[in-house]
MARZATI-395691 format. One line per field, with one value per residue (C-alpha): residue number from 1; residue in three letters; x, y, z. Coordinates in Angstrom, 1 decimal, always signed. Layout:
# residues N
k	[NUM, ...]
r	[ala, ...]
east	[X, ...]
north	[Y, ...]
up	[Z, ...]
//
This chain:
# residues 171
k	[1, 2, 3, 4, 5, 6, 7, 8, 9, 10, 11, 12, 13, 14, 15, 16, 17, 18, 19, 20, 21, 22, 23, 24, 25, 26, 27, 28, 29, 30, 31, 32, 33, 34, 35, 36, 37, 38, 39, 40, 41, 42, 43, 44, 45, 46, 47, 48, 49, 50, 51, 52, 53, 54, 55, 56, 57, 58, 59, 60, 61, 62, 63, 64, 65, 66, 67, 68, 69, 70, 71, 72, 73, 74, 75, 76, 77, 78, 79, 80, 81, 82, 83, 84, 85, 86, 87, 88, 89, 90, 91, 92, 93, 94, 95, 96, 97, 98, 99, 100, 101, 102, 103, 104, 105, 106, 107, 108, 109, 110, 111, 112, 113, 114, 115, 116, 117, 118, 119, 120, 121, 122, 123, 124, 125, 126, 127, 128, 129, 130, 131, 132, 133, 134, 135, 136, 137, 138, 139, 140, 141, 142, 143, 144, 145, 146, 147, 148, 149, 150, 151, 152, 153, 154, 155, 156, 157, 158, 159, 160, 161, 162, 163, 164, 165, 166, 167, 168, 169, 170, 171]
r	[unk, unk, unk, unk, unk, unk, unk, unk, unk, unk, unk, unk, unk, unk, unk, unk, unk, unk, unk, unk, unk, unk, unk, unk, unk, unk, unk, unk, unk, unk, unk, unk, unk, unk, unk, unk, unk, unk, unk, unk, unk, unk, unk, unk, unk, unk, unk, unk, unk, unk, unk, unk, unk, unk, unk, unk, unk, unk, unk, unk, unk, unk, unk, unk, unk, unk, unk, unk, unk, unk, unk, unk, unk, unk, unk, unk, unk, unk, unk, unk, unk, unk, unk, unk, unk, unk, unk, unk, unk, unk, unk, unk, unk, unk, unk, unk, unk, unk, unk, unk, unk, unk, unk, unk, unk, unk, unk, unk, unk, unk, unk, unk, unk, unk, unk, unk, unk, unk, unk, unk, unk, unk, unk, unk, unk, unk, unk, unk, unk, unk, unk, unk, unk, unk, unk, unk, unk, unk, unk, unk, unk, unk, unk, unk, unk, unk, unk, unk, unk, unk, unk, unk, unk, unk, unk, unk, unk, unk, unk, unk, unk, unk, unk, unk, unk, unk, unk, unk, unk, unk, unk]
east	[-100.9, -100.8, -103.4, -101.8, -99.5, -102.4, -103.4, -100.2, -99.6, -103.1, -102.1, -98.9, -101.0, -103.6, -100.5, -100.0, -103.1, -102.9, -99.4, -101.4, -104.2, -102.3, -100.2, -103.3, -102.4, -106.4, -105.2, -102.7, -105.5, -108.1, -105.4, -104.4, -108.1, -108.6, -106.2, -106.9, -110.6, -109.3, -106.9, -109.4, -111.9, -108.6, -108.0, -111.0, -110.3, -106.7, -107.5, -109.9, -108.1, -103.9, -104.3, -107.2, -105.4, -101.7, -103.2, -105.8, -107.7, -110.2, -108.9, -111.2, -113.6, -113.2, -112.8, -116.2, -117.5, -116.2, -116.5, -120.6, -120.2, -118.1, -120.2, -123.4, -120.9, -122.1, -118.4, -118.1, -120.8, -121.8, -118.2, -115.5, -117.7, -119.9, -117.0, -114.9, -117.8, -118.5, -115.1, -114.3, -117.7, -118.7, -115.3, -117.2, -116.1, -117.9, -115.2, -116.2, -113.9, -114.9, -113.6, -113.0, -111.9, -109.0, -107.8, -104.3, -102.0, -99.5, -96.1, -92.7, -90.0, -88.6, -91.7, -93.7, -97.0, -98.0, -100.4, -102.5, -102.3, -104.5, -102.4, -105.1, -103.6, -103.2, -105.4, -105.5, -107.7, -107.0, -109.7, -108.4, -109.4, -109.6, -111.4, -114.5, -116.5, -119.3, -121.9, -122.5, -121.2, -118.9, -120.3, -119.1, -115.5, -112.3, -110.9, -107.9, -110.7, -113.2, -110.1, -108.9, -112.0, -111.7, -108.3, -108.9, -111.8, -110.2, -107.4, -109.9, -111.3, -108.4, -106.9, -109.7, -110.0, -105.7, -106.9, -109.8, -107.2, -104.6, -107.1, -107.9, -104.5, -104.3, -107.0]
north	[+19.5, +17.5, +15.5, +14.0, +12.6, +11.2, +9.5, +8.1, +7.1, +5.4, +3.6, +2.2, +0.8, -1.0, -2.6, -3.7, -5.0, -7.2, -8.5, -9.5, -11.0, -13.2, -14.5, -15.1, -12.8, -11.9, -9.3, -7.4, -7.0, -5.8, -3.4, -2.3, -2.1, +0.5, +2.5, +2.6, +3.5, +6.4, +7.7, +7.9, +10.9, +11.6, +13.0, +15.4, +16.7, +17.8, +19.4, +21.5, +21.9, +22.1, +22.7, +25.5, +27.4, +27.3, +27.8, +31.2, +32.8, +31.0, +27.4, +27.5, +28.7, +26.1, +23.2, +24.0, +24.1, +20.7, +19.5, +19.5, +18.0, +15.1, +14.3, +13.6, +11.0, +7.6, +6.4, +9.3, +8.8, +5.2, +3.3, +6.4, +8.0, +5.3, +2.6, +5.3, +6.4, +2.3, +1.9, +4.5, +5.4, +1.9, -0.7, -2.5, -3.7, -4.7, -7.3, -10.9, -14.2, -16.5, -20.0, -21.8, -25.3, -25.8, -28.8, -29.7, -32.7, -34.3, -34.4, -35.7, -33.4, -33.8, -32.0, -35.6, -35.9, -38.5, -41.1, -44.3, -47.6, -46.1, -43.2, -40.7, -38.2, -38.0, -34.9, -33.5, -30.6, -27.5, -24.9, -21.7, -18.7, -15.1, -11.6, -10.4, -7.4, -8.4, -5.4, -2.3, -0.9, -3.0, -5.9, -9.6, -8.3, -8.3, -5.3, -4.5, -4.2, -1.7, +0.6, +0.9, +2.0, +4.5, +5.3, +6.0, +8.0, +10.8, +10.5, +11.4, +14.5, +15.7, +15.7, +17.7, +19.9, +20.8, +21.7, +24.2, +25.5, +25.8, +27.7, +30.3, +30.8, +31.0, +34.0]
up	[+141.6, +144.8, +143.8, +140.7, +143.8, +145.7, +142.5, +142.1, +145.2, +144.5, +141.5, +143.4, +146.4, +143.2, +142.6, +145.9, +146.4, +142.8, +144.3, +147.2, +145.5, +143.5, +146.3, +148.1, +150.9, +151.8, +154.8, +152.9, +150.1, +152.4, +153.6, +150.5, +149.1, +151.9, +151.9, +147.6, +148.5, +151.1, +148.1, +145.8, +147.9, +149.1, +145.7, +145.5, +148.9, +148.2, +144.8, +147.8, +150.4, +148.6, +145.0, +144.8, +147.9, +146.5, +142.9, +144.1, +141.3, +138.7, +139.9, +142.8, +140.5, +138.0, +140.2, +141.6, +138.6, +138.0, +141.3, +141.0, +138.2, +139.3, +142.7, +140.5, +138.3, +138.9, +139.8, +141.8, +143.9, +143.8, +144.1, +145.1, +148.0, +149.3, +149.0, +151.2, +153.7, +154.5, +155.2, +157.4, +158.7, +159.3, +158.8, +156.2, +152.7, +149.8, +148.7, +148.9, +149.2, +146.3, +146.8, +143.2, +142.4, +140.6, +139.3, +138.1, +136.7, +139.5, +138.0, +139.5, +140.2, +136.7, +135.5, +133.7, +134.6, +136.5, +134.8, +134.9, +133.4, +131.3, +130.5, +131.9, +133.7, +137.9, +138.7, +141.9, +142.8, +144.8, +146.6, +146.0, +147.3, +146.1, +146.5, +144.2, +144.7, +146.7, +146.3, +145.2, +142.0, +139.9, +141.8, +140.5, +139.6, +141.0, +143.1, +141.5, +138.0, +139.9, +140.9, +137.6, +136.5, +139.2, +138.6, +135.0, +135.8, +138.1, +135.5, +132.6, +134.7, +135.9, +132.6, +131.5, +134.5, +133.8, +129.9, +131.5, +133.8, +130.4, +128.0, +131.3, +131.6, +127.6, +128.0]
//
């Protein structure tokens, strides 16, 4: 199915956006976490408009049946549509910076820490800066967190749509 390749492709740009997160790179994230949000209704879509034409017969049948199903799921609905209609309906994300303070030991090129008289430890401190899910569902976590949660979830139903579409055939 050419959806299974959306979803991959999917999984591939969540990895791309955790590379970005952890380097700090805030505008290759918020690339990344659209083009993950677009992927994921993407999927639907193509199972529509690809899959049920190549596939004919009881897929379409099926998939709708699924399909209904699916659009009343609480991930469905409240993260995978409404993330994907705010962001190309309106150019507006629900990802948040968080700024943290983060304190470390100084230590000299030779890897000792640097201490007092007193033998307490240099510590410097550090502001650093990353992406949280501002609002909506999955709210308070990180992005690359909310789309696996998606990501396992359309690879749960799919999964179970393929077995529908195996004990048809089986029939």
């Amino acid at each position: 199915m050419k959806a299974r390749e959306v979803l991959r492709d999917c999984e591939y740009t969540r990895k791309r956006l955790q590379d970005a997160i952890e380097k700090n790179n805030l505008n290759d994230a918020k690339v990344f976490w659209f083009s993950s949000l677009a992927m994921l209704r993407s999927i639907g879509h193509v199972l529509h408009n690809v899959d049920a034409k190549e596939q004919g017969g009881y897929f379409g049948d099926i998939l709708e049946e699924n399909f209904k199903r699916w659009k009343k799921d609480p991930v469905f609905a409240n993260f995978i549509e409404k993330e994907r209609n705010n962001i190309l309906k309106e150019y507006a994300s629900s990802l948040s910076e968080q700024k943290n303070l983060e304190e470390f030991c100084l230590v000299t090129e030779s890897g000792e820490r640097l201490v007092t008289e007193s033998e307490d430890a240099i510590v410097g401190t550090t502001t650093v800066t990353t992406l949280i899910k501002g609002d909506g569902m999955y709210s308070g976590i990180s992005p690359v967190d909310a789309l696996d949660k998606a990501l396992r979830w359309w690879e749960k139903n799919l999964s179970e749509f393929e077995q529908q579409l195996l004990k048809k055939n089986d029939t």
